[in-house]
C-alpha positions as a Markdown table, in Angstrom:
| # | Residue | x | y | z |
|---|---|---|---|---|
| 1 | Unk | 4.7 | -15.3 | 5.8 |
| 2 | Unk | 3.3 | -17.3 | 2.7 |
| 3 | Unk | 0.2 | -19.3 | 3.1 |
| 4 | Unk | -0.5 | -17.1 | 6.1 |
| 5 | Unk | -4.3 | -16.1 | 7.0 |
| 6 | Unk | -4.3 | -13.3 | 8.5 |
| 7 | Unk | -5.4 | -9.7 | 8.0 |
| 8 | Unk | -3.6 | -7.6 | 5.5 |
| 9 | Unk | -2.6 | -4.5 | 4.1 |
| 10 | Unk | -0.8 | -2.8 | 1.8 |
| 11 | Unk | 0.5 | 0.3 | -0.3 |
| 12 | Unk | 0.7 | 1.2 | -3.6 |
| 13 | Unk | 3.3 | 3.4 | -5.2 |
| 14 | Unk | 4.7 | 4.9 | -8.8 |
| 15 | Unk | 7.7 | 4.3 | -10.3 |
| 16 | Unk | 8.5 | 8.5 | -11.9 |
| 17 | Unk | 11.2 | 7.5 | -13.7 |
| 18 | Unk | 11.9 | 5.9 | -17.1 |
| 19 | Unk | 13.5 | 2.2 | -16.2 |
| 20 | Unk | 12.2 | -1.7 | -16.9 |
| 21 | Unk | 11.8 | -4.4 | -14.8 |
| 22 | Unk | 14.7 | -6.1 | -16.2 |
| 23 | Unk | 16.7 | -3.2 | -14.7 |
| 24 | Unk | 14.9 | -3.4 | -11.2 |
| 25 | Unk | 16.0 | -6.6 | -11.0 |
| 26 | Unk | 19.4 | -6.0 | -11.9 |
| 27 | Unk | 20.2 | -3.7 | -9.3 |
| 28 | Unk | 17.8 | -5.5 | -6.9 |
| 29 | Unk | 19.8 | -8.9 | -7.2 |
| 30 | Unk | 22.1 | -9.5 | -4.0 |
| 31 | Unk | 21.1 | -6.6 | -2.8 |
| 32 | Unk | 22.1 | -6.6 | 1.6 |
| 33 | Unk | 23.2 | -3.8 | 4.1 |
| 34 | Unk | 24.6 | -4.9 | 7.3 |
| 35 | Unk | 24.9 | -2.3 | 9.8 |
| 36 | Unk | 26.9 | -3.3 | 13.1 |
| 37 | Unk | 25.1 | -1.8 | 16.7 |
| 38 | Unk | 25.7 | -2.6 | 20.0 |
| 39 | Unk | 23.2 | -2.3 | 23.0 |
| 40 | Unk | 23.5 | -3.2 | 27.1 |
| 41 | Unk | 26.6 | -4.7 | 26.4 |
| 42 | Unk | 25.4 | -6.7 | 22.8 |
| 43 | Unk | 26.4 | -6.7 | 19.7 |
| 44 | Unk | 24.1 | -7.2 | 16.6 |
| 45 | Unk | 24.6 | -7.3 | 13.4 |
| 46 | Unk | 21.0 | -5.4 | 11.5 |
| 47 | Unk | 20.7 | -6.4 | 7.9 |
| 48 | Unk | 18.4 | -4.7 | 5.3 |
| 49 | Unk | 18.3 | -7.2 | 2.0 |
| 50 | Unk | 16.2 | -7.6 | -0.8 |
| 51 | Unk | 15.7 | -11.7 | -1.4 |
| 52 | Unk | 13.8 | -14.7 | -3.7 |
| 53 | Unk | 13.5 | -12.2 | -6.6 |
| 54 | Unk | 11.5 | -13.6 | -9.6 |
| 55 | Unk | 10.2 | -11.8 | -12.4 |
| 56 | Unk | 8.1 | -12.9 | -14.8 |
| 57 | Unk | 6.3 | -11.4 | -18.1 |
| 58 | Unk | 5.2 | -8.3 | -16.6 |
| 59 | Unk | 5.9 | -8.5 | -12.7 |
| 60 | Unk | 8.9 | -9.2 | -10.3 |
| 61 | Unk | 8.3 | -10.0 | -7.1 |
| 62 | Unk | 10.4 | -10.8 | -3.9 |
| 63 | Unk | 10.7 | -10.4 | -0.5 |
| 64 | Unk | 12.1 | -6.7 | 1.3 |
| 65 | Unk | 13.4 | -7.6 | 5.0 |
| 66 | Unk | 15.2 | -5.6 | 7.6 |
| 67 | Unk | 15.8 | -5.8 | 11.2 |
| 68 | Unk | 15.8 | -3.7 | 14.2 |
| 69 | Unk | 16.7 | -3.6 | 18.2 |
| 70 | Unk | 13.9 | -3.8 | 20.3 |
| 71 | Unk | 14.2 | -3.7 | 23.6 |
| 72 | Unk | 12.2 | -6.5 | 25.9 |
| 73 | Unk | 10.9 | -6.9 | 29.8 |
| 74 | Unk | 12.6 | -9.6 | 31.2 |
| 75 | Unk | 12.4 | -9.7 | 35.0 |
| 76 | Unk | 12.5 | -5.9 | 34.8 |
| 77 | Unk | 15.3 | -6.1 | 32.8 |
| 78 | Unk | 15.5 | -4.3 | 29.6 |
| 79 | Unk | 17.0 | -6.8 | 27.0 |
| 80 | Unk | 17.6 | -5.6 | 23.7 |
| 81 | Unk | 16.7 | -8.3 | 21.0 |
| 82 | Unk | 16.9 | -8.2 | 16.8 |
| 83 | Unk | 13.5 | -8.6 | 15.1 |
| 84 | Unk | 12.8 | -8.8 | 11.0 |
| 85 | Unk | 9.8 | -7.0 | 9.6 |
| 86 | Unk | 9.7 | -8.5 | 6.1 |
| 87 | Unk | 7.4 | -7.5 | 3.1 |
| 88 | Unk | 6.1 | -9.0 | 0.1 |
| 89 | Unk | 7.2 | -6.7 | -2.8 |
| 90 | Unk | 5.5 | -6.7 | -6.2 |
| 91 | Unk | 6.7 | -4.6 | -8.9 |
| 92 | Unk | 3.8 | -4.9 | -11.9 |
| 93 | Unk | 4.1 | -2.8 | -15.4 |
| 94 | Unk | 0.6 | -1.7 | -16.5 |
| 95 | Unk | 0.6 | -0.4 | -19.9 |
| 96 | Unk | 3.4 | 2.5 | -19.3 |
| 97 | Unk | 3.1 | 2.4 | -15.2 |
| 98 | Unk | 5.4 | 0.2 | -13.4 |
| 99 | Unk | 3.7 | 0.2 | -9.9 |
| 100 | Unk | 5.2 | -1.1 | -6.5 |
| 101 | Unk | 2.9 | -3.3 | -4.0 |
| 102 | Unk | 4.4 | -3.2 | -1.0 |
| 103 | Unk | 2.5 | -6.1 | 1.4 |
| 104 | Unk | 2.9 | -4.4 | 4.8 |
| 105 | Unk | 1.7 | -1.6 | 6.8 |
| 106 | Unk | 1.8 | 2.1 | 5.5 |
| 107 | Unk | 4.7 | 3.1 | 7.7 |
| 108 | Unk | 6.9 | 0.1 | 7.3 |
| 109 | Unk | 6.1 | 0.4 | 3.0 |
| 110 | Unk | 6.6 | 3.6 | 3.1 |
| 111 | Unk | 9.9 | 3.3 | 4.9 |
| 112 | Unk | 10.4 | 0.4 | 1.9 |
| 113 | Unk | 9.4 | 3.0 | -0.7 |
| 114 | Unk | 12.0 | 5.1 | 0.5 |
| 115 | Unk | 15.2 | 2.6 | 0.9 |
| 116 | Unk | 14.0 | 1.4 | -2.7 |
| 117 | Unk | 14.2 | 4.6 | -4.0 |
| 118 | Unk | 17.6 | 5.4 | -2.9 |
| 119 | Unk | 19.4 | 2.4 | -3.7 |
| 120 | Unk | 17.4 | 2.4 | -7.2 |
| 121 | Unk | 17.6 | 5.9 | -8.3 |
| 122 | Unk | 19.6 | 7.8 | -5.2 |
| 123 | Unk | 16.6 | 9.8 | -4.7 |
| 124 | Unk | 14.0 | 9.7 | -2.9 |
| 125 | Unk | 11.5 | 11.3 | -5.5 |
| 126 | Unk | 11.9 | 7.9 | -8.0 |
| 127 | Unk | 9.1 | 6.2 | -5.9 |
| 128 | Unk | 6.0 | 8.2 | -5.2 |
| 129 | Unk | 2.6 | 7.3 | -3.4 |
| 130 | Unk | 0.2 | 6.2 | -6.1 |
| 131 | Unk | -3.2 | 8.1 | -6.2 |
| 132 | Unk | -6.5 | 7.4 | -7.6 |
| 133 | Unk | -8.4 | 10.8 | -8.6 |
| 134 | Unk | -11.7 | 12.1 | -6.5 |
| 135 | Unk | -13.2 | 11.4 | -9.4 |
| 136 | Unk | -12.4 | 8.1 | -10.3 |
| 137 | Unk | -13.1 | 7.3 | -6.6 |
| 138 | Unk | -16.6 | 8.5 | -7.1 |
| 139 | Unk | -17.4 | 6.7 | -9.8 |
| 140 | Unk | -15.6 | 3.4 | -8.3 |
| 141 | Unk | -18.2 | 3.9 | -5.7 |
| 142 | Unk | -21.3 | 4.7 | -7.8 |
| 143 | Unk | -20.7 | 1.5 | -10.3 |
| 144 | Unk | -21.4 | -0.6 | -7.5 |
| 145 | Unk | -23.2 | 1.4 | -4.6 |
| 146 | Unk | -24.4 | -1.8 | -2.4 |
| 147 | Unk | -21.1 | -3.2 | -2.4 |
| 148 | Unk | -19.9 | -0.3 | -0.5 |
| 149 | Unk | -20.4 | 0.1 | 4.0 |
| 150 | Unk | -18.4 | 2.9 | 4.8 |
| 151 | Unk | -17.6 | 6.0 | 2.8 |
| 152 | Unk | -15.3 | 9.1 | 4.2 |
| 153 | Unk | -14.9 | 12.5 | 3.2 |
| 154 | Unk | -11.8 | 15.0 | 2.9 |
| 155 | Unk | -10.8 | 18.4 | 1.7 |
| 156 | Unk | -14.5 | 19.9 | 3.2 |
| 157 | Unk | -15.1 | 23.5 | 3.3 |
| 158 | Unk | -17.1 | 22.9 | 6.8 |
| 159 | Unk | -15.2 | 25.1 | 9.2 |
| 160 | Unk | -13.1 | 23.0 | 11.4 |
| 161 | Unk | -14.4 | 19.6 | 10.2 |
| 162 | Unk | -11.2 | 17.5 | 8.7 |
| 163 | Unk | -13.6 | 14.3 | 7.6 |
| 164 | Unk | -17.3 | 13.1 | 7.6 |
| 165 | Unk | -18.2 | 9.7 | 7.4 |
| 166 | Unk | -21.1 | 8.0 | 6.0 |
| 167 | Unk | -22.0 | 4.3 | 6.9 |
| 168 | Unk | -25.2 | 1.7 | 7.9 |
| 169 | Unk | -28.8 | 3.1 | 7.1 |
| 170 | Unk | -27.1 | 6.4 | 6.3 |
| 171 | Unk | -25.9 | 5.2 | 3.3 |
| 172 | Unk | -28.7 | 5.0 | 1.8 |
| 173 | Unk | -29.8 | 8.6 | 2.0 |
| 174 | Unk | -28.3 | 9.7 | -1.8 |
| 175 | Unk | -29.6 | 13.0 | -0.7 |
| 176 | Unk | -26.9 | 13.3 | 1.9 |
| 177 | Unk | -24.3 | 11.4 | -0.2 |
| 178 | Unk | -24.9 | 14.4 | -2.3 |
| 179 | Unk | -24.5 | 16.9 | 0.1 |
| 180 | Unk | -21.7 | 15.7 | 1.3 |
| 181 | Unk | -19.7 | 15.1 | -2.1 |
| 182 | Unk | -20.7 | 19.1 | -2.9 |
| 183 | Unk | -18.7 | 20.2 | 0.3 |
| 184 | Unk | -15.7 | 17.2 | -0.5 |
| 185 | Unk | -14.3 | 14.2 | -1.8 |
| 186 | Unk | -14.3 | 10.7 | -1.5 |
| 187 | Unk | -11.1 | 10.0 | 0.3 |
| 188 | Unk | -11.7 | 6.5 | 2.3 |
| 189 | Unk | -14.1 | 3.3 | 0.9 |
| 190 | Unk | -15.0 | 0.4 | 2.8 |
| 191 | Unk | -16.7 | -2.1 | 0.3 |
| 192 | Unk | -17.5 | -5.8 | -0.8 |
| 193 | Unk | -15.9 | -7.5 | -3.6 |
| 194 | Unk | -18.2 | -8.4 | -6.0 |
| 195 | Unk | -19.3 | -11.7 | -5.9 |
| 196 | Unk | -17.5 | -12.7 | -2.7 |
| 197 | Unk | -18.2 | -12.0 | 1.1 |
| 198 | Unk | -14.6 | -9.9 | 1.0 |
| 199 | Unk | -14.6 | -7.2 | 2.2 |
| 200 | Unk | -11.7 | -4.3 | 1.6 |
| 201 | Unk | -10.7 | -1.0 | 2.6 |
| 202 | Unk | -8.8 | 1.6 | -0.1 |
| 203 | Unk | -7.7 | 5.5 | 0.5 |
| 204 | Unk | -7.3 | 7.5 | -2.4 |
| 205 | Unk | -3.4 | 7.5 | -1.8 |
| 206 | Unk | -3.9 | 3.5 | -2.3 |
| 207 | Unk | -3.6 | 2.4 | 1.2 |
| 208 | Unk | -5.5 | -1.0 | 1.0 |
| 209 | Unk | -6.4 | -3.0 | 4.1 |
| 210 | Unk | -8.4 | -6.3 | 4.1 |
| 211 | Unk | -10.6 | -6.6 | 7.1 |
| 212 | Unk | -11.3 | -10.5 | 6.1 |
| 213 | Unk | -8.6 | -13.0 | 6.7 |
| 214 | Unk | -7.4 | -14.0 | 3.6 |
| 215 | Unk | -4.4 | -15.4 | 1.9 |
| 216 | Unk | -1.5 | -13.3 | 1.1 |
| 217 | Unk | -1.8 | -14.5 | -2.7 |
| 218 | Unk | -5.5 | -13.2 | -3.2 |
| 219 | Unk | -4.9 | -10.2 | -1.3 |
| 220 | Unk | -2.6 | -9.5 | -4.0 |
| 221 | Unk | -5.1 | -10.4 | -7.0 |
| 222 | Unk | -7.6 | -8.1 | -5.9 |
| 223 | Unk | -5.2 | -5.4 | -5.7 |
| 224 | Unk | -4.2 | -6.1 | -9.2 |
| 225 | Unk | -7.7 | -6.4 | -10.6 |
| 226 | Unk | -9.6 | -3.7 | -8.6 |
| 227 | Unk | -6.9 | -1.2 | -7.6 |
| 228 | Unk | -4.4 | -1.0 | -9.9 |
| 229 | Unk | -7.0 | 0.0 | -12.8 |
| 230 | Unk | -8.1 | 2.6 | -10.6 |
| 231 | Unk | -4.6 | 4.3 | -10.9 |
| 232 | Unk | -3.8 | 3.3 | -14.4 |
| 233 | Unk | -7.7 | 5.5 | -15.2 |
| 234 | Unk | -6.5 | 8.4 | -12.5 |
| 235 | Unk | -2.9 | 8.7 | -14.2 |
| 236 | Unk | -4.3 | 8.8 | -17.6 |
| 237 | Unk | -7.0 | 11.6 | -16.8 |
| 238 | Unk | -4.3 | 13.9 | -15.2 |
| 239 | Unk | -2.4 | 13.5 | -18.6 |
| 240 | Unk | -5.0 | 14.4 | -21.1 |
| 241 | Unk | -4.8 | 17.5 | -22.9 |
């Protein structure tokens, strides 16, 4: 999967209790659960397993992979097969945050979130979604205004309207930017990295997609030097007094 172009995404979550890196790791290391199915007469052998672990100053990273039966068309046969979803997993300590990167799509990380939580902490309430305040949202937005092409809108009190979008020409109209921030929030932001021709998607409950092909490596350092600030500002706001 390294070295890969491709498009990517991710999700972002909290670590809620008190633990280290050093302890991740520990428990983390050799970590493997084989369960035995059979299928159409087959028998396979699914594996869950944590591997190449490496931590370093503040991060530890490795690889989270599990399998699964899926079932194939061959000559209008149904053949049951094993395939391995794997994910980069990045654990990172920010200040007094330790945040997990999981490199995959929101369903699959959250379904890594969950397995990691359990075997962790046996709960499922250790590892929580990460979230980045409406506020700090706004102003992420509103430091950089050009940089951004799309903008959604959540938690409006328009009657039967979940979301409202505002992209293109529309954009530029701050008098309906304004409108629209007075009946919501800034849930969804398409925007530019600055200085590059990147460009990134992020959700307020740190979904981040990349829709230019890019490697897996600086998918990663943007994440770490645009998003994970975000949530270290957002955390640090809730807590004040």
């Amino acid at each position: 999967m390294k070295g890969i172009e491709m498009p990517l995404a991710a999700k972002i979550f909290e670590i809620r209790v008190d633990t280290s890196l050093e302890e991740i790791a520990d428990k983390l290391r050799d970590y493997r659960v084989v369960d035995e199915r059979s299928g159409e007469g087959m028998d396979f052998e699914l594996m869950t397993e944590v591997k190449d672990l490496d931590l370093k100053d503040d991060m530890l990273e490795g690889t989270f992979s599990k399998d699964k039966i899926i079932l194939i068309n061959q000559r209008g046969r149904k053949v049951p097969i094993l395939k391995t979803t794997e994910a980069r997993i990045i654990f990172r300590k920010l200040e007094d945050l330790i945040l997990l990167t999981v490199v995959q799509e929101k369903h699959f990380a959250n379904a890594v979130a969950s397995i990691l939580s359990h075997h962790l902490y046996l709960s499922y309430k250790a590892l929580t979604e990460a979230r980045i305040s409406p506020e700090v949202m706004r102003e992420f937005h509103e430091r950089n205004p050009e940089a951004t092409k799309v903008i959604y809108f959540d938690n409006l009190d328009f009657p039967a309207i979940d979301k409202l979008a505002l992209y293109g020409e529309s954009l530029k109209d701050s008098g309906l930017y304004e409108e629209y921030l007075s009946h919501g929030n800034i849930w969804y932001i398409v925007f530019t990295v600055t200085g590059t021709n990147k460009v990134m998607g992020l959700t307020r409950n740190c979904v981040v997609t990349s829709f230019t092909k890019m490697p897996e490596s600086e998918f990663i350092e943007y994440i770490h030097q645009i998003v994970h600030p975000l949530i270290l500002e957002s955390k640090k706001r809730r807590e004040r007094p």
